[in-house]
Biopython code that builds the backbone (N, CA, C, O; Angstrom):
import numpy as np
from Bio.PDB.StructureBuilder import StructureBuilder

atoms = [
    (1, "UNK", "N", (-2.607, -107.527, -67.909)),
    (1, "UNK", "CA", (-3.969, -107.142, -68.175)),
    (1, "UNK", "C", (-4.878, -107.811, -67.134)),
    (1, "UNK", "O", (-4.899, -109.041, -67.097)),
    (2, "UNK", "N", (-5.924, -106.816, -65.958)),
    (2, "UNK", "CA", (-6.741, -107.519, -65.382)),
    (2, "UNK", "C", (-8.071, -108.115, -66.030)),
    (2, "UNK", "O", (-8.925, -107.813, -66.864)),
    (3, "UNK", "N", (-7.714, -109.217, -65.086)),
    (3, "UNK", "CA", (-9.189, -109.946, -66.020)),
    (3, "UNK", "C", (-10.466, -110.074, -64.467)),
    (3, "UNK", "O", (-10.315, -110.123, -63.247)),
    (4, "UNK", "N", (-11.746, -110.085, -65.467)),
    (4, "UNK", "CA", (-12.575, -109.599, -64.324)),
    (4, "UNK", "C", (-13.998, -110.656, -64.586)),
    (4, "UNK", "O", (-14.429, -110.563, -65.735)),
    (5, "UNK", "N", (-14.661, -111.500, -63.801)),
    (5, "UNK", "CA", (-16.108, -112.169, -63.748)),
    (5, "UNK", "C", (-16.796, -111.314, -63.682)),
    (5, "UNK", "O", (-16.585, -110.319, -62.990)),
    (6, "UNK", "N", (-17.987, -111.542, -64.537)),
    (6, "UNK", "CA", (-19.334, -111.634, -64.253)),
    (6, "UNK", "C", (-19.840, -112.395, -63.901)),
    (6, "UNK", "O", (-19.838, -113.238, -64.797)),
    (7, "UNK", "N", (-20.391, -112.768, -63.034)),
    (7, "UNK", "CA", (-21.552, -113.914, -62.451)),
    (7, "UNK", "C", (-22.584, -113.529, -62.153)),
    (7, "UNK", "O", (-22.945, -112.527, -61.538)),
    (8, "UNK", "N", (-23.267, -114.604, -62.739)),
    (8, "UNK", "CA", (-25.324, -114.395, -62.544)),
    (8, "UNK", "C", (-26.188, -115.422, -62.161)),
    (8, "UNK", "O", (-26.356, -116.400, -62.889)),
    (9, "UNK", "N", (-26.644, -115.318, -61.296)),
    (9, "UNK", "CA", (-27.589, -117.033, -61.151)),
    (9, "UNK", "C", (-29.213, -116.262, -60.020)),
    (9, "UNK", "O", (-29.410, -115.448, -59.119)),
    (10, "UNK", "N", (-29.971, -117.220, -60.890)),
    (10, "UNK", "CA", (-30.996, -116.976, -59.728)),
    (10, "UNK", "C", (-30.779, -117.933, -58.522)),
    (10, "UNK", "O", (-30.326, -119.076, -58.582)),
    (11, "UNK", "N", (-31.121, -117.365, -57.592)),
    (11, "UNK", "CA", (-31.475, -118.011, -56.126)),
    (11, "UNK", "C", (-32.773, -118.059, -55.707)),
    (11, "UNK", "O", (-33.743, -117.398, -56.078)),
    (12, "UNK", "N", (-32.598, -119.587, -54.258)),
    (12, "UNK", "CA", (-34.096, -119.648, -54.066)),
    (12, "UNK", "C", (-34.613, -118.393, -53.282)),
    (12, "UNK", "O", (-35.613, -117.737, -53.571)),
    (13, "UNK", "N", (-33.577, -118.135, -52.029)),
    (13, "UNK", "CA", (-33.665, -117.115, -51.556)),
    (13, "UNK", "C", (-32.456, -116.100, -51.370)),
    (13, "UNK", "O", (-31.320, -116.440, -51.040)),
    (14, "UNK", "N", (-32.838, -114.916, -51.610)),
    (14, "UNK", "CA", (-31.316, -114.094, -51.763)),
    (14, "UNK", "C", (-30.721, -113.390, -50.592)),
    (14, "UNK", "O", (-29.869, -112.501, -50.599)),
    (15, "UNK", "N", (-31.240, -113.871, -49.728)),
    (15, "UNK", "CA", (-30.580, -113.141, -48.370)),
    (15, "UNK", "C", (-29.828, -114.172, -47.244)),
    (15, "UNK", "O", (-29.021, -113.931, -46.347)),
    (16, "UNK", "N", (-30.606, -115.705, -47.807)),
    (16, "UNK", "CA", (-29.673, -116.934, -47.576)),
    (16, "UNK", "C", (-28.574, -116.984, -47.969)),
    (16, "UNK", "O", (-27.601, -117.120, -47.228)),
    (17, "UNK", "N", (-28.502, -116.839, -49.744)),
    (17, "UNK", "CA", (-27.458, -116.801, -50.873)),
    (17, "UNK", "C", (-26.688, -115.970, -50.441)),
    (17, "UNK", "O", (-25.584, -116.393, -50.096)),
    (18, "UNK", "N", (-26.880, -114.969, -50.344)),
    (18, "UNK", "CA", (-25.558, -113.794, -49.828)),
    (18, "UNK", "C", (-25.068, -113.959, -48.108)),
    (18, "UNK", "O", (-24.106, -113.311, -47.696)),
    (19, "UNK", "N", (-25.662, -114.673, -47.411)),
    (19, "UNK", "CA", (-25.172, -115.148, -46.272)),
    (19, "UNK", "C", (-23.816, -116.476, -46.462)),
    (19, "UNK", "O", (-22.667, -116.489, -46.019)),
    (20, "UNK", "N", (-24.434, -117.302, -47.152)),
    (20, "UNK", "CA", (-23.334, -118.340, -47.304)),
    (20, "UNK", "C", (-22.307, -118.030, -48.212)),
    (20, "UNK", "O", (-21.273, -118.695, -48.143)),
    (21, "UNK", "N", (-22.445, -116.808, -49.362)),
    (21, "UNK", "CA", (-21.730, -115.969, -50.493)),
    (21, "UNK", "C", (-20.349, -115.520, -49.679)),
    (21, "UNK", "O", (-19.153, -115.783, -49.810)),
    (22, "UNK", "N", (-21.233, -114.608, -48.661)),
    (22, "UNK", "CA", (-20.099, -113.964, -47.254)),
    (22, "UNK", "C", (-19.176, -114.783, -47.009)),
    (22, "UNK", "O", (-17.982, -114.632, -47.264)),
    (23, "UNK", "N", (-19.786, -115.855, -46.408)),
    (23, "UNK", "CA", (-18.772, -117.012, -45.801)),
    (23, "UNK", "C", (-17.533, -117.767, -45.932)),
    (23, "UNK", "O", (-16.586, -118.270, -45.328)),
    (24, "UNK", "N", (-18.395, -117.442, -47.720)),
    (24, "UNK", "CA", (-16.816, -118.662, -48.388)),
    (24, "UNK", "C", (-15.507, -117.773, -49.100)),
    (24, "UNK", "O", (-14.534, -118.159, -49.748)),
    (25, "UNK", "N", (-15.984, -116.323, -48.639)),
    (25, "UNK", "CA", (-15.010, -115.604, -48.901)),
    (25, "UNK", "C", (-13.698, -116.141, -48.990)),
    (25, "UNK", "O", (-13.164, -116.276, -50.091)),
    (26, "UNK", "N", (-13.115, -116.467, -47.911)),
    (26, "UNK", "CA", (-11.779, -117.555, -47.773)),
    (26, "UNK", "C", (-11.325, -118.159, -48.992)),
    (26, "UNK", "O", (-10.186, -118.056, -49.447)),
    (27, "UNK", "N", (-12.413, -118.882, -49.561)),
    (27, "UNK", "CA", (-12.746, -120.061, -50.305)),
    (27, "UNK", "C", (-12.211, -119.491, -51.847)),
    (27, "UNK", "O", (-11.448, -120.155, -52.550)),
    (28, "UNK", "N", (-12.866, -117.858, -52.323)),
    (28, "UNK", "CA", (-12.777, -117.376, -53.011)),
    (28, "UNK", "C", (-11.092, -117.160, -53.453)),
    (28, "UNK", "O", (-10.506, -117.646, -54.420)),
    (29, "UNK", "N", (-10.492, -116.136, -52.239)),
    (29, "UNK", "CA", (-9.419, -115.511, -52.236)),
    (29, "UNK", "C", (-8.826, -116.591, -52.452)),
    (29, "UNK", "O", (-8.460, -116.623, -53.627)),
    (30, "UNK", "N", (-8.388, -118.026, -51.566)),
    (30, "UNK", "CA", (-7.646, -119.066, -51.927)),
    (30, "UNK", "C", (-7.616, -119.649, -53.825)),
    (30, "UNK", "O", (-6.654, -120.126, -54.427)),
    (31, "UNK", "N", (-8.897, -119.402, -54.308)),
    (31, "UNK", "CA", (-8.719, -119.509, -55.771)),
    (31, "UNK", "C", (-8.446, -118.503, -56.430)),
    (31, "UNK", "O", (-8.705, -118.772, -57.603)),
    (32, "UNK", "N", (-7.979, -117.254, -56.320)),
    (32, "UNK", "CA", (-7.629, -116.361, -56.827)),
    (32, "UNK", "C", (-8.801, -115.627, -57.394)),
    (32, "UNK", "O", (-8.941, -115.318, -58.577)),
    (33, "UNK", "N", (-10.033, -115.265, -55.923)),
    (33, "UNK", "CA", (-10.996, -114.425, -56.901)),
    (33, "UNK", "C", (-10.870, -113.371, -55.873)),
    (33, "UNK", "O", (-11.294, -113.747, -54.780)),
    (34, "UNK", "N", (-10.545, -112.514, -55.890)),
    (34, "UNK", "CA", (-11.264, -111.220, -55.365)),
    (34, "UNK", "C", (-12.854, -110.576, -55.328)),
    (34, "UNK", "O", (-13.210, -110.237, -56.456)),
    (35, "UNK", "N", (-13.455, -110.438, -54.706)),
    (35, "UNK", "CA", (-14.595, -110.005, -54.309)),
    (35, "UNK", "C", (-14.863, -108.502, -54.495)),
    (35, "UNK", "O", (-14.986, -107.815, -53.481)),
    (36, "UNK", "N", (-14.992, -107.773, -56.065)),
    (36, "UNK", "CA", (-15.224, -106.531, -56.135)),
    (36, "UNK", "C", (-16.850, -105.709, -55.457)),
    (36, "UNK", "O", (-16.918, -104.733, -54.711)),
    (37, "UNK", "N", (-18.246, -106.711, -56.174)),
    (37, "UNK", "CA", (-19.424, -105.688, -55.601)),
    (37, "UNK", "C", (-20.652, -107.120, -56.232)),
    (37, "UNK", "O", (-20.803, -107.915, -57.160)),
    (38, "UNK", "N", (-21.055, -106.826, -55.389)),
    (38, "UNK", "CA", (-22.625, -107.764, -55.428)),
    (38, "UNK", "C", (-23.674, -107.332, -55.307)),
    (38, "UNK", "O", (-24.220, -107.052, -54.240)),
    (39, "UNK", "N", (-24.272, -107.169, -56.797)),
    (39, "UNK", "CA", (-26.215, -106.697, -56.372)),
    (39, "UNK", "C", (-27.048, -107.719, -56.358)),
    (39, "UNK", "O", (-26.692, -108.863, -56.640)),
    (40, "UNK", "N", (-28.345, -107.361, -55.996)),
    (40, "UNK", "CA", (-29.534, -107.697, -56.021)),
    (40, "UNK", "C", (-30.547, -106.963, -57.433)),
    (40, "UNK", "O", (-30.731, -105.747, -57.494)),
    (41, "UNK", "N", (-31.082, -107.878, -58.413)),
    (41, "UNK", "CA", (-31.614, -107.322, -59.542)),
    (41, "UNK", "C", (-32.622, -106.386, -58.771)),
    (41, "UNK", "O", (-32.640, -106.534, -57.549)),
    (42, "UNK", "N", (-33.428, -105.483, -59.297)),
    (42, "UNK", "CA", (-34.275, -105.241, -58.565)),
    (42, "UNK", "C", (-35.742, -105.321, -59.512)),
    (42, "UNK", "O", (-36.887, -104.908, -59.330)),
    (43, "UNK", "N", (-35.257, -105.856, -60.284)),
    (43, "UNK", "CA", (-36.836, -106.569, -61.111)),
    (43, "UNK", "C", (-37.037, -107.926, -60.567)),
    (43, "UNK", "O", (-38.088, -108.568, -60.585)),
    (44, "UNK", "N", (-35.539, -108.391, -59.929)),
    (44, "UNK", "CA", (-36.263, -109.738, -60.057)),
    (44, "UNK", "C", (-35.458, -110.128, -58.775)),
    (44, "UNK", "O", (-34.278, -110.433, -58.948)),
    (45, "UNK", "N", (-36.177, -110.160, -56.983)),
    (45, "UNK", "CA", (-35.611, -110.105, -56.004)),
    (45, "UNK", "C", (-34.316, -111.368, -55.741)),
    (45, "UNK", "O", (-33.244, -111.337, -55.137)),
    (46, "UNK", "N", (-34.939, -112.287, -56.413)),
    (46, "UNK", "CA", (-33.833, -113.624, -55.945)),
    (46, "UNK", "C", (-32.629, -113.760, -57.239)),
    (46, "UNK", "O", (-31.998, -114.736, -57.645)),
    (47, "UNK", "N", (-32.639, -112.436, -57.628)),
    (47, "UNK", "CA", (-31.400, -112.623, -58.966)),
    (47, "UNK", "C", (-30.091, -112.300, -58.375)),
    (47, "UNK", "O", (-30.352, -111.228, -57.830)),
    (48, "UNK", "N", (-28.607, -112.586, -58.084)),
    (48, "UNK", "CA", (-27.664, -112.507, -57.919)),
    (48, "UNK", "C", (-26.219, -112.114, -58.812)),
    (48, "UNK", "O", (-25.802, -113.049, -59.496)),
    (49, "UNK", "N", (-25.623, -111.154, -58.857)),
    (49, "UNK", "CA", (-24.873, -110.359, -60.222)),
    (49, "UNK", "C", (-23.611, -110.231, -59.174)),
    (49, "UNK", "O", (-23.693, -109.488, -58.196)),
    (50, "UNK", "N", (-22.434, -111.015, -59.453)),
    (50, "UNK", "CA", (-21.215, -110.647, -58.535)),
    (50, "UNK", "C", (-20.316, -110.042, -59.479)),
    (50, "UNK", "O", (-20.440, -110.528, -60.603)),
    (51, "UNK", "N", (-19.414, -109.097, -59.377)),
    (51, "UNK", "CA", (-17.981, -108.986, -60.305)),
    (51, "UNK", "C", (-17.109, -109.531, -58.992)),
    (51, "UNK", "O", (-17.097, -109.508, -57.761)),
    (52, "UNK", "N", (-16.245, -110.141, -60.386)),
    (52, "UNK", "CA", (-15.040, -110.432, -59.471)),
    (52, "UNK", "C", (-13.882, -109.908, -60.441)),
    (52, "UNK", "O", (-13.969, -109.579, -61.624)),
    (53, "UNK", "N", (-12.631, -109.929, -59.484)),
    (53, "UNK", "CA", (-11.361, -109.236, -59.763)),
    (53, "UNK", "C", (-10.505, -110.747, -59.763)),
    (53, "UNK", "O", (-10.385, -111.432, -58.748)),
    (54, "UNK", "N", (-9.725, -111.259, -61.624)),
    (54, "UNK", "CA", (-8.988, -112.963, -60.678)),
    (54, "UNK", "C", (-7.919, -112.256, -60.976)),
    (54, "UNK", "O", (-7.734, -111.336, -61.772)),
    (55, "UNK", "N", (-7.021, -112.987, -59.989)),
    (55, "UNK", "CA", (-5.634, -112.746, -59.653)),
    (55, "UNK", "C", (-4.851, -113.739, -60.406)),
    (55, "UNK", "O", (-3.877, -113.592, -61.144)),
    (56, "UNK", "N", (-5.516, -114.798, -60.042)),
    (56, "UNK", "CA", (-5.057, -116.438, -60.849)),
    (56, "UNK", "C", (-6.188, -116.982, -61.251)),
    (56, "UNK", "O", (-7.164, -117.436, -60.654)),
    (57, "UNK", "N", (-5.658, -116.763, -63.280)),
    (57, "UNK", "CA", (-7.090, -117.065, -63.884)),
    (57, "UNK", "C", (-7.118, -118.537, -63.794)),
    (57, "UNK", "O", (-8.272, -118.967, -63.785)),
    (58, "UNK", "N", (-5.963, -119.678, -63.708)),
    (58, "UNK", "CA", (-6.187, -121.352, -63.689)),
    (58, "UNK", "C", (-6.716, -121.513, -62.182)),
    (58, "UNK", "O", (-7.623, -122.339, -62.087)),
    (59, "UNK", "N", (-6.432, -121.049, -61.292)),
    (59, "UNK", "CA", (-7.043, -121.142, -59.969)),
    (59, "UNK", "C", (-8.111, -121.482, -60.220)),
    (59, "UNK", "O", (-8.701, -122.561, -60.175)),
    (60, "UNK", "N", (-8.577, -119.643, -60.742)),
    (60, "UNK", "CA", (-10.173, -119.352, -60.523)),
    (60, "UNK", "C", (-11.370, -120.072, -61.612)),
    (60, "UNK", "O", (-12.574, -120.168, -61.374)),
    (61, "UNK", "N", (-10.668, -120.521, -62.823)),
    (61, "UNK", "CA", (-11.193, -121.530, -63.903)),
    (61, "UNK", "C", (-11.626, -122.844, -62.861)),
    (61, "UNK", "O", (-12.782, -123.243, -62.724)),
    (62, "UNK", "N", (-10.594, -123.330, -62.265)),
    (62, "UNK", "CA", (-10.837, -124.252, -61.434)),
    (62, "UNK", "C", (-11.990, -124.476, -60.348)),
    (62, "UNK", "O", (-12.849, -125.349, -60.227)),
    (63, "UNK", "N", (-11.770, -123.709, -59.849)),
    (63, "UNK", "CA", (-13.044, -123.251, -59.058)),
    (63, "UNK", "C", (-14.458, -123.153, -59.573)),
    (63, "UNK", "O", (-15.421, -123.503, -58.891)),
    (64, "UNK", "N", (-14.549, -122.710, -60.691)),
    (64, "UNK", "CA", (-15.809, -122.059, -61.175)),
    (64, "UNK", "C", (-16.083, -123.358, -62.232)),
    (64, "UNK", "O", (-17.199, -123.635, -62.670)),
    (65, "UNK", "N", (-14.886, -124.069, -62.542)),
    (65, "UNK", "CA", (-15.640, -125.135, -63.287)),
    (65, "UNK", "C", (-15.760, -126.894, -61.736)),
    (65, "UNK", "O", (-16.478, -127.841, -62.058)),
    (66, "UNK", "N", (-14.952, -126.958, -60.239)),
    (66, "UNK", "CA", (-15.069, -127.453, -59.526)),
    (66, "UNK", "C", (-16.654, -128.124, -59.074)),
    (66, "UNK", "O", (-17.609, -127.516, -58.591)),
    (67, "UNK", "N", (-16.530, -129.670, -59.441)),
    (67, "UNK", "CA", (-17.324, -130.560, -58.545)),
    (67, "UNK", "C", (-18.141, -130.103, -57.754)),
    (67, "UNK", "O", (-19.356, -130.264, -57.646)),
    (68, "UNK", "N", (-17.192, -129.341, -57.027)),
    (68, "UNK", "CA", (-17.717, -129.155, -55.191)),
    (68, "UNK", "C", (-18.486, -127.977, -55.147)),
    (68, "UNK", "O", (-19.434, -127.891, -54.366)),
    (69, "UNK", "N", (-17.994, -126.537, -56.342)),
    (69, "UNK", "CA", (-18.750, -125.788, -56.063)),
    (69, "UNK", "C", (-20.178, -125.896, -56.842)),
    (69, "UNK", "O", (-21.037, -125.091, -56.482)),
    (70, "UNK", "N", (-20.519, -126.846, -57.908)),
    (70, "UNK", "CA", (-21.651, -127.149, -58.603)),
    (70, "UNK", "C", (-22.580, -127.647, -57.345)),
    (70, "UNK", "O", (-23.782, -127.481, -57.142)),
    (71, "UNK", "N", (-21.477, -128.386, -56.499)),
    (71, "UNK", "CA", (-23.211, -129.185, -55.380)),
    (71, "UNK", "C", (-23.538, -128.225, -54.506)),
    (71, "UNK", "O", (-24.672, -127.998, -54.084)),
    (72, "UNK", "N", (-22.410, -127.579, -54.192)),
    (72, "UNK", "CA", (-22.522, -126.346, -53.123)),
    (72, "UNK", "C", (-24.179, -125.824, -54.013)),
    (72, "UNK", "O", (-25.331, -126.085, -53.668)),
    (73, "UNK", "N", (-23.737, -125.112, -55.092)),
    (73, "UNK", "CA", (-25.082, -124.174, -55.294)),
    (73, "UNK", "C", (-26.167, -124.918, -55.867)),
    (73, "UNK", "O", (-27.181, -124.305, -56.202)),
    (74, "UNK", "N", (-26.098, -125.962, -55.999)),
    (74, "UNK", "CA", (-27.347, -127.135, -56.360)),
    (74, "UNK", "C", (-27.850, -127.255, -54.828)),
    (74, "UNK", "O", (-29.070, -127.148, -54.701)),
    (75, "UNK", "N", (-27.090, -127.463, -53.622)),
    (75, "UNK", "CA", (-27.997, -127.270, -52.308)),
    (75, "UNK", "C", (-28.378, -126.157, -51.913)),
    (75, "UNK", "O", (-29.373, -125.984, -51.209)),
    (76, "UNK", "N", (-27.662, -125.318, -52.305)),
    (76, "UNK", "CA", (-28.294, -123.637, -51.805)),
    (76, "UNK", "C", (-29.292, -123.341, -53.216)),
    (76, "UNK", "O", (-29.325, -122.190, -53.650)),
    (77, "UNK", "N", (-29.793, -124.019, -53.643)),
    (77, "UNK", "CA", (-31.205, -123.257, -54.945)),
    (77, "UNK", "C", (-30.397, -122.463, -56.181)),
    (77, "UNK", "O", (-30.951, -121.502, -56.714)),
    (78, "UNK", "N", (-29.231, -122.845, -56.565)),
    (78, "UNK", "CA", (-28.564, -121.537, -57.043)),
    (78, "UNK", "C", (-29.098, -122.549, -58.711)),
    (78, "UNK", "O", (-29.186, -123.765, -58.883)),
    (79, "UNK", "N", (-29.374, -121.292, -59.749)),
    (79, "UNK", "CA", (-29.731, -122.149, -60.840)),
    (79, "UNK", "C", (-29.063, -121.334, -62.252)),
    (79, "UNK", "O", (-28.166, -120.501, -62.123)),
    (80, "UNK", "N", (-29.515, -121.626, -63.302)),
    (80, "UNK", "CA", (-29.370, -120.398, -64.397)),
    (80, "UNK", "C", (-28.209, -119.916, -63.784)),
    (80, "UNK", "O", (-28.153, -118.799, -63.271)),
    (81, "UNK", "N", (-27.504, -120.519, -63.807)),
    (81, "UNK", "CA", (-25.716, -119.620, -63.548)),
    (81, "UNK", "C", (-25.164, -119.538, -64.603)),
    (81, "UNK", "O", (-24.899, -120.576, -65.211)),
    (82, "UNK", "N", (-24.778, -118.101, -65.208)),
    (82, "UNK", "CA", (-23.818, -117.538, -66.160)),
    (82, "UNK", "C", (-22.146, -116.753, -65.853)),
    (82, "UNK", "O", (-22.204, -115.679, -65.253)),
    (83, "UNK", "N", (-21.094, -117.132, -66.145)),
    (83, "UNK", "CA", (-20.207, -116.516, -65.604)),
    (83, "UNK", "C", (-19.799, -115.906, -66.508)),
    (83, "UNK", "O", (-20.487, -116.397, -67.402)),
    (84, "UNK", "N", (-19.121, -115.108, -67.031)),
    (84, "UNK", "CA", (-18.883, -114.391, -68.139)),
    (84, "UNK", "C", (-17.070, -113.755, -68.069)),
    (84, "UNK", "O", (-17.051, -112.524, -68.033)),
    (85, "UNK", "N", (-16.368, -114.078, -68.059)),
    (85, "UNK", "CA", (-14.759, -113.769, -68.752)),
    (85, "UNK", "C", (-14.781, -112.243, -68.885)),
    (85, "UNK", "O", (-15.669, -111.955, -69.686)),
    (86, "UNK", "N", (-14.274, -111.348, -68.508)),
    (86, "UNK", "CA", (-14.575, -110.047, -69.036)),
    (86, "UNK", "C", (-12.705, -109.424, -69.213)),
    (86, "UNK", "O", (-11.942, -109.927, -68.387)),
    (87, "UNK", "N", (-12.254, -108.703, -69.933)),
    (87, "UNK", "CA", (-10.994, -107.981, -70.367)),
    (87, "UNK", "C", (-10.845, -106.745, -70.458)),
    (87, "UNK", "O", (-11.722, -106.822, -71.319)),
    (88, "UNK", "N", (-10.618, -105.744, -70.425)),
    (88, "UNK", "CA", (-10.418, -103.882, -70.940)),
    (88, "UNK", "C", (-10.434, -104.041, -72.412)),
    (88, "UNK", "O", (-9.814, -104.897, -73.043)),
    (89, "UNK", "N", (-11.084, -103.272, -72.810)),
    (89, "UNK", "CA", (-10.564, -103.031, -74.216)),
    (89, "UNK", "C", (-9.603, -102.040, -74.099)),
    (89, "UNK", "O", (-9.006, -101.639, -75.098)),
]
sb = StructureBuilder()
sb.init_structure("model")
sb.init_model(0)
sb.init_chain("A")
sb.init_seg("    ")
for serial, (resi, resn, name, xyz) in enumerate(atoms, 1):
    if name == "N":
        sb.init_residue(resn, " ", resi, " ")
    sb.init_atom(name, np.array(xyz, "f"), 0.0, 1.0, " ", f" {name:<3s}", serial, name[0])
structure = sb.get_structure()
């Protein structure tokens, strides 16, 4: 059964955020996230909404609960972050 993220966080700025987002792609795939589609709210310009596809859900737990990525988005403005577990019914 694939299992799939939601992620949500405001940013300070969202065209920074999705520049350094790009980057750590690497970063992602090595924890077992796949990179399905990323919007921009359009009520609210600096809002950020990723799905992801995990391959390896202890990887990607790891990651998303990781030290390193909390300071990462505490220096990039990233705030109000929700990730959300998602399954098929």
């Amino acid at each position: 059964m694939a299992t799939h993220v939601l992620w949500q966080a405001d940013v300070a700025d969202f065209d920074a955020w999705l520049t350094v987002f790009r980057d750590d792609v690497k970063n992602r795939r090595a924890a077992g996230i796949a990179d399905l589609n990323v919007w921009r709210d359009p009520d609210q310009a600096n809002h950020a909404v990723a799905l992801f596809a995990i391959t390896d859900l202890d990887k990607a737990k790891a990651f998303f609960d990781s030290e390193e990525l909390a300071m990462h988005m505490e220096r990039d403005g990233v705030i109000n972050v929700t990730v959300k577990r998602l399954i098929p019914a």
